[in-house]
N, C-alpha and C positions, 0 to 999 in steps of 0.2 A: 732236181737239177740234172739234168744231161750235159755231158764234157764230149768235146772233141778234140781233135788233135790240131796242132799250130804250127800247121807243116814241119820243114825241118828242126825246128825248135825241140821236138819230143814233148812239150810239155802238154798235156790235155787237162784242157780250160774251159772254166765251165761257159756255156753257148751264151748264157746272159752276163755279161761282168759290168764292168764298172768301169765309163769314167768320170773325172772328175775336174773337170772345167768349170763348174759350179759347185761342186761341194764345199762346204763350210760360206756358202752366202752366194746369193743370185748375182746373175752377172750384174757390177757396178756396187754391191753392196761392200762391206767390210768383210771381211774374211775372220770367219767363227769356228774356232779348234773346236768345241764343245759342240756346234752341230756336224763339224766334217770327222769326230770320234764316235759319234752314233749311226750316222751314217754309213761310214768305214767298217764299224761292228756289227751292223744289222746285216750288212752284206755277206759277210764272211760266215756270219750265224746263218745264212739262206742257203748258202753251198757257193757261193761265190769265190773263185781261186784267182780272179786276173784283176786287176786296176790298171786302169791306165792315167797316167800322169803328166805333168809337164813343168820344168824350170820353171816358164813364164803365169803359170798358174797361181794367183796370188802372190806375186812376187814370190815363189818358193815356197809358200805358206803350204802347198799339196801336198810337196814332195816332203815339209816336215811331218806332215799328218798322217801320208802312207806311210812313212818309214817307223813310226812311234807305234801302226796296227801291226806291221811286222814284226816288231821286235818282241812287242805285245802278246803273240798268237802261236799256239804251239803248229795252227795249221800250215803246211804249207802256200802262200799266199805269191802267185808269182807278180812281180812287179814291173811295169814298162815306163820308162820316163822319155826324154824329146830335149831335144837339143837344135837350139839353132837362130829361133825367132828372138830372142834376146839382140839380135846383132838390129845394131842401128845405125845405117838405111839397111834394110833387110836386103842386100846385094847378093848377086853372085861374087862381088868380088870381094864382098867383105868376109865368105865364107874361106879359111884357112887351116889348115889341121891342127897346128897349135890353138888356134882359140876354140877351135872345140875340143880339141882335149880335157883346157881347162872349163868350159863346162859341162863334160861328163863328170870329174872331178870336185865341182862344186856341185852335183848333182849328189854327187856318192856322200858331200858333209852334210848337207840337207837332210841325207834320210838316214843318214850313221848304218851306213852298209858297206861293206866292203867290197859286194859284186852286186852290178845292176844284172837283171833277167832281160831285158830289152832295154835298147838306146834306139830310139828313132830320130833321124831326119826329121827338123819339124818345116814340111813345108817347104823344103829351101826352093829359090828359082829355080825354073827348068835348066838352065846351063849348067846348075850344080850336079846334074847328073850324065852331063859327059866330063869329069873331072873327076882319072881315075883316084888320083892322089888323095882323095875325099874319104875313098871308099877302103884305100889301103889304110886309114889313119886306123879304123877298128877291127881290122886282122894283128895289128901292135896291142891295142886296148885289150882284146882279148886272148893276148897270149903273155900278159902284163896279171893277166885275172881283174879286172876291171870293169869287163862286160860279158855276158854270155853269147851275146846275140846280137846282130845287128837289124833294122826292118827301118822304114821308112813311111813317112805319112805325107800321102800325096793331095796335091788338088784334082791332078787331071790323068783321065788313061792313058796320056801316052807318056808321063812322066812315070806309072808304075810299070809300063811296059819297059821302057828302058833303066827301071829301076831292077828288072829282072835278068838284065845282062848280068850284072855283077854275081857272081857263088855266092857271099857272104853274106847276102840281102834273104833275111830267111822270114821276114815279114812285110805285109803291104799294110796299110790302116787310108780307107777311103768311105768317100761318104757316097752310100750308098739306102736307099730307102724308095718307096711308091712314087716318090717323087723326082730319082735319079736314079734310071734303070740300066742307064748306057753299062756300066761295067758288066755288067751279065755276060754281056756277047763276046769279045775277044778276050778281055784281062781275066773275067774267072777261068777262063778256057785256059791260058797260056800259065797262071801264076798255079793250079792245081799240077800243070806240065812239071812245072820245076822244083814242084814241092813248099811252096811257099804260102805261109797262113795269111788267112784275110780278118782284119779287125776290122770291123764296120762303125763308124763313127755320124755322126748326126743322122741316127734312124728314123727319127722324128722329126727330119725336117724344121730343127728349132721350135718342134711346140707345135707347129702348123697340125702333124696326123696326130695330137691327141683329139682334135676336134673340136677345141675349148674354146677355141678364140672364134672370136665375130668383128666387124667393121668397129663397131662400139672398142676394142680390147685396143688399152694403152699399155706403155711401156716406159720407164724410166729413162731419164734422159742419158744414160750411163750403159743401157742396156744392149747390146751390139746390133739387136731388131730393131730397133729406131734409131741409129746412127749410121746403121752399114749396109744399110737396104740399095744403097748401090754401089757397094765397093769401096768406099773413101776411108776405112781404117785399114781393112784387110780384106782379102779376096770375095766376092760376090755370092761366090757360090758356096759358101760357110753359112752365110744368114739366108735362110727358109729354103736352103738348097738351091737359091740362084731363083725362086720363084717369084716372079710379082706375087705381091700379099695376097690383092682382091682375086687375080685368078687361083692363088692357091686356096683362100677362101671357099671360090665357085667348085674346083675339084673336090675339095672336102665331102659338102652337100652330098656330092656324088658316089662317093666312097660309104657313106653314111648308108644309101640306100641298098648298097652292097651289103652291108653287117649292119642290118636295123634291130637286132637286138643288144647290140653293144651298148654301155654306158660311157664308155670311152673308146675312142678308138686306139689310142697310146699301143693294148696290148695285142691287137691286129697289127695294127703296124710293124710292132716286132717280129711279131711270128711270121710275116709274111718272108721278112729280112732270112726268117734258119728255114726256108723252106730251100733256100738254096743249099746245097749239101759242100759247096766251096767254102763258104764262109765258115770259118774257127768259131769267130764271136761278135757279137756286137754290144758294145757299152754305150749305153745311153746314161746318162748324167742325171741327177737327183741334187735336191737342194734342201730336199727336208725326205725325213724317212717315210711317208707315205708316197712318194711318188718313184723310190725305190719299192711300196711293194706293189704299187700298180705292172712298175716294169716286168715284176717276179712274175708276174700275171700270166703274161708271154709263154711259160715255160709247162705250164699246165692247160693251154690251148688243143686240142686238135690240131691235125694239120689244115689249112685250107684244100678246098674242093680244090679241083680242076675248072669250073666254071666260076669259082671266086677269084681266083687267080687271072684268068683271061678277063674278067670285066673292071678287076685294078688294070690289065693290061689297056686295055679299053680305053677309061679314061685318062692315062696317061698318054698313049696315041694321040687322043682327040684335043685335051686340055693343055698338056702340059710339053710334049716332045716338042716339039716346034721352034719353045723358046728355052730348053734349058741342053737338049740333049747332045747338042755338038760344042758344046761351049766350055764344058768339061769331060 
């Protein structure tokens, strides 16, 4: 495992970590301590130092599970949790300092810690980031010991862009992969500027770049692939990275003939992700321990050529920019 470093944070984390938006049970299923404790453990046994987490994750069921591996592990294990989507209607206006205070706080009983390593913004609307009063809440937090860090997880690049005004904002977390290339151009340029780590989040495009699925592949009715294929629970561009299915589908084939000796693509598609030298980390999610070790895959790859890399560019130009690249 290779670490790098997490901007101003100091912390060096290793390049593949972990999140867990699925661990201990697929999206819609019940939530299983006894698969997200194996899970949680195989990671940490691989070299794994980062998890990333969230309140709204199993009803908190995550945040009990990472906090039980940390307590658990003599390693150091740094921890990020998320604050915010819990508010219903998901407003700007419902966003307040006190109520998120008290869910950092309900964050910190969940995982029986006394200091989070990261608190992130989960998501909030874009207004919430011209509203410095937001941002002052965790310069208090962290001078209370309550938080070490502050970072943010966005939808869109200009919402990290202006998430990079603030000092205090020492992390971005965006979704970033073969199939959403936009960030590349201005947000890695400006947030390496200000020293600020990038967690990379749905690398796989939901599944799409493992290469598994075909028109044939269902999904439970619970599953956020077949409910939120256009937006109607939560933002669009979270399931398949904002891609139509069947063209993501079409682009796959494509990709495929790129690395035709792969059995999966899962572990290209990571490594394509740390070929950028911006990015800190990227956590892609596991539901059972074998597809945490496809991810570890990644990390014992080569790097891609220069002519692998332009013919991902390629087909993203031709397939896929057109309909996703200005939208986030």
């Amino acid at each position: 495992m290779q670490y790098r470093k997490l901007g101003k944070t100091g912390f060096h984390v290793s390049e593949i970590s972990l999140g867990t938006w699925q661990v201990g049970g697929k999206w819609g299923d019940p939530f299983s301590h006894e698969t997200a404790d194996s899970i949680l453990n195989a990671a940490v046994d691989s070299g794994i130092n980062f998890i990333d987490t969230a309140d709204v994750y199993g009803d908190g069921e995550s945040e009990k599970a990472v906090g039980r591996l940390v307590r658990s592990r003599s390693e150091r294990v740094y921890v990020a949790t998320k604050c915010g989507r819990q508010l219903q209607p998901h407003t700007n206006e419902a966003y307040q300092p006190e109520t998120l205070r008290e869910f950092v706080e309900a964050s910190l009983r969940n995982m029986q810690l006394e200091t989070l390593d990261l608190i992130q913004l989960h998501c909030p609307p874009t207004e919430v980031y011209y509203r410095p009063e937001i941002f002052e809440l965790f310069d208090r937090l962290k001078d209370e010991g309550k938080i070490l860090n502050l970072g943010v997880s966005v939808e869109k690049v200009e919402e990290g862009l202006k998430a990079l005004t603030f000092p205090n904002v020492t992390t971005i977390q965006l979704i970033f992969n073969m199939f959403r290339q936009r960030p590349a151009e201005l947000l890695f340029q400006q947030a390496q500027r200000h020293d600020v780590g990038l967690i990379v989040r749905v690398p796989l495009a939901s599944g799409l770049l493992t290469g598994k699925f075909s028109p044939q592949t269902t999904f439970s009715p619970d599953d956020h692939r077949q409910f939120n294929r256009d937006g109607a629970a939560f933002d669009k561009g979270e399931t398949f990275s904002g891609v139509d299915y069947e063209t993501g589908l079409a682009a796959v084939e494509e990709l495929k003939k790129v690395f035709p000796d792969q059995p999966t693509l899962a572990p290209i598609a990571l490594r394509w992700v740390l070929m950028f030298d911006e990015v800190s980390c990227v956590i892609p999610g596991a539901s059972k321990p074998s597809q945490l070790e496809s991810n570890l895959q990644a990390a014992e790859l080569p790097a891609l050529t220069t002519e692998q890399m332009q013919a991902v560019r390629a087909i993203y130009e031709q397939r896929i920019k057109p309909l996703v690249h200005y939208g986030w």
